[in-house]
C-alpha positions as CSV (number, residue, x, y, z in Angstrom):
1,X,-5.2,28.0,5.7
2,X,-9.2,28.5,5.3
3,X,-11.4,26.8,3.7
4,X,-9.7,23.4,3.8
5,X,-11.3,20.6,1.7
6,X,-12.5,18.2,4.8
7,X,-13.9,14.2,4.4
8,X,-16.3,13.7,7.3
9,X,-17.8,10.2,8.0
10,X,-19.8,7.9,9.8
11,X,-17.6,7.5,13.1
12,X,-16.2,4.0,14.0
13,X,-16.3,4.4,17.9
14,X,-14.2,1.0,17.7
15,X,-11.5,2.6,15.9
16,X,-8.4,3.5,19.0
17,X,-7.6,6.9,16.6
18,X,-11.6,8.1,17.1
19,X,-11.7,6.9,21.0
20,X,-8.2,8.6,21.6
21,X,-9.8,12.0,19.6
22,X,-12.2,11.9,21.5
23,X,-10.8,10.9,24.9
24,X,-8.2,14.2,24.2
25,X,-11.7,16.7,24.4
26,X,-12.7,15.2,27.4
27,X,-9.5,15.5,28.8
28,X,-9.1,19.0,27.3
29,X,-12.6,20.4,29.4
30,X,-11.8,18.6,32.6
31,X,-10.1,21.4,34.3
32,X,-12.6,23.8,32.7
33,X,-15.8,23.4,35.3
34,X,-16.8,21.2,38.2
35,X,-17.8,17.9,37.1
36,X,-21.3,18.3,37.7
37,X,-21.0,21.0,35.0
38,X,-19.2,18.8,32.4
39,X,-22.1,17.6,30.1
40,X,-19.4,16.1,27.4
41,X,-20.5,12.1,26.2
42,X,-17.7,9.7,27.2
43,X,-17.2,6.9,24.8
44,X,-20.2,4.7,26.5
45,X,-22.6,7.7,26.4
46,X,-21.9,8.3,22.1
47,X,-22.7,4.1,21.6
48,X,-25.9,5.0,23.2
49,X,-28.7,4.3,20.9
50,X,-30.0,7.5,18.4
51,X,-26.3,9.0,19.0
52,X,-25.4,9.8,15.3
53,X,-21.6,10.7,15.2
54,X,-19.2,11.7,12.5
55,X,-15.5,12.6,12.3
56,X,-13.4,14.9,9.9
57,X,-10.1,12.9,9.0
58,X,-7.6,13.5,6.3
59,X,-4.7,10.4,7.5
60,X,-6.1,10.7,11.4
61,X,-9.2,12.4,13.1
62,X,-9.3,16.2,13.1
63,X,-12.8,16.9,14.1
64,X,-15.8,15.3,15.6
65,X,-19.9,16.1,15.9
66,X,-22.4,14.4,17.2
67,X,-26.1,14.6,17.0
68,X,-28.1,13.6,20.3
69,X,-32.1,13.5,20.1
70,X,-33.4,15.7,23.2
71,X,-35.8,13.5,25.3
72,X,-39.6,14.1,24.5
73,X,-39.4,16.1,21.5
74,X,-38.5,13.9,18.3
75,X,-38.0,17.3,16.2
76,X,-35.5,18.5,18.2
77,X,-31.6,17.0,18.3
78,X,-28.3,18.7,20.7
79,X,-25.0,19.4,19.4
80,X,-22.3,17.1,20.7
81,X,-18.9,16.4,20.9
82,X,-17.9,19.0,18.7
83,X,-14.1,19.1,18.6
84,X,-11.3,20.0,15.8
85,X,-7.8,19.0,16.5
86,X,-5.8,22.1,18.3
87,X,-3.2,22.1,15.3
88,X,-6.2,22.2,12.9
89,X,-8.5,25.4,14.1
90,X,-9.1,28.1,11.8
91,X,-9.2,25.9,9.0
92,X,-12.9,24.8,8.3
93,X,-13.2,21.7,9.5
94,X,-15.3,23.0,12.7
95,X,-17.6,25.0,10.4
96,X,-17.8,21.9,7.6
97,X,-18.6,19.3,10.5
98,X,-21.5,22.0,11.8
99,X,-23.1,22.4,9.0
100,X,-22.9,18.4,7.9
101,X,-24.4,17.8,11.3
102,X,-27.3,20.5,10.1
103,X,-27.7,19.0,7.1
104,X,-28.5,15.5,8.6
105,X,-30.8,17.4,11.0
106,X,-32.6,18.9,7.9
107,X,-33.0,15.7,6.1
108,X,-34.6,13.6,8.8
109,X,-37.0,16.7,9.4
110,X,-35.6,18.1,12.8
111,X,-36.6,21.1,13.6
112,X,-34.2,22.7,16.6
113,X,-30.9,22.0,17.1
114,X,-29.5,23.1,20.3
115,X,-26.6,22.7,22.3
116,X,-24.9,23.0,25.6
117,X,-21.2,24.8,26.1
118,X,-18.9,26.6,28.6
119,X,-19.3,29.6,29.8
120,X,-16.0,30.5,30.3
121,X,-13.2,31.8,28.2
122,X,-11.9,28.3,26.9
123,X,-15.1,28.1,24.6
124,X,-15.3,31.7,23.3
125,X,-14.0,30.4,19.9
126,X,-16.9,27.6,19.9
127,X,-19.9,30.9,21.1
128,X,-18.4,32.8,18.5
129,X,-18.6,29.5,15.7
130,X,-22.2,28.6,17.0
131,X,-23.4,32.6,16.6
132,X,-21.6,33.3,12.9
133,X,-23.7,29.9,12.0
134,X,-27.1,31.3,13.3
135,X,-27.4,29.7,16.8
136,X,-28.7,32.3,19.7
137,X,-28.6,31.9,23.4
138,X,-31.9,30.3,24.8
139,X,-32.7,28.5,27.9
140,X,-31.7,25.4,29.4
141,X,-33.6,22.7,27.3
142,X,-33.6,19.1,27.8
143,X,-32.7,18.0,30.7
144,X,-30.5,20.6,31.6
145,X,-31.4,23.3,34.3
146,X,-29.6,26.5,35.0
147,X,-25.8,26.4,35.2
148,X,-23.1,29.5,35.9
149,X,-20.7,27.1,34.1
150,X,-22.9,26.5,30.5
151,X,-23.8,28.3,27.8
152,X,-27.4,27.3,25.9
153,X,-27.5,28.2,22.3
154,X,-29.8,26.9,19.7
155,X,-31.3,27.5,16.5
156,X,-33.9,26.7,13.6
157,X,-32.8,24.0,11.5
């Protein structure tokens, strides 16, 4: 079913439904890349300060975004945690928590949004929902440097 109404809020990291969601994509990516190459926020890393982070819910969490702010540049914010429930993809709610992530980009005047994924075939579908929403490959940014296992993408907000 597309185009599924979705309610995306503030995300309460002290809430065990949000810490298990999230817990599942870290556990979902471990087998994808060497640990060096696993750039994914563990609980600790998304209470960091700036870390703005939302979830999609309808009775339970079925999506998750997070907006990072790249060191030395206060225009210009990474793409994190994005995530949508297995049982819930190719209904929207990837695409409505990207562009509510953009929005709040827009809003508080960011200027770049970029983000880091796999290379691999595990995150085709996320390439292919980055590039239908306008975001190109680039460079490692950030902090990042060059990485067989990651993908760069980023875009104009």
């Amino acid at each position: 079913m597309i185009g599924t109404v979705v309610i995306i809020t503030e995300a309460d990291l002290d809430n065990p439904a949000v810490a298990a969601f999230l817990q599942a994509h870290l556990d979902d990516i471990a087998p994808t890349a060497p640990q060096c190459s696993q750039h994914a926020l563990d609980l600790e890393g998304l209470r960091r300060p700036g870390v703005r982070l939302w979830v999609a819910h309808d009775e339970e969490p079925i999506g998750t975004v997070a907006l990072v702010p790249v060191a030395g540049d206060n225009r210009h914010e990474e793409l994190k945690s994005m995530r949508t429930d297995p049982a819930r993809r190719g209904q929207g709610v990837a695409s409505s928590l990207l562009l509510h992530a953009m929005q709040d980009a827009a809003d508080r005047g960011v200027r770049r949004v970029s983000l880091e994924t796999g290379s691999m075939a595990f995150f085709a579908p996320a390439r292919a929902l980055y590039q239908r929403h306008g975001f190109s490959v680039c460079t490692p940014f950030g902090e990042y440097g060059p990485d067989p296992h990651s993908t760069f993408m980023t875009r104009q907000v």
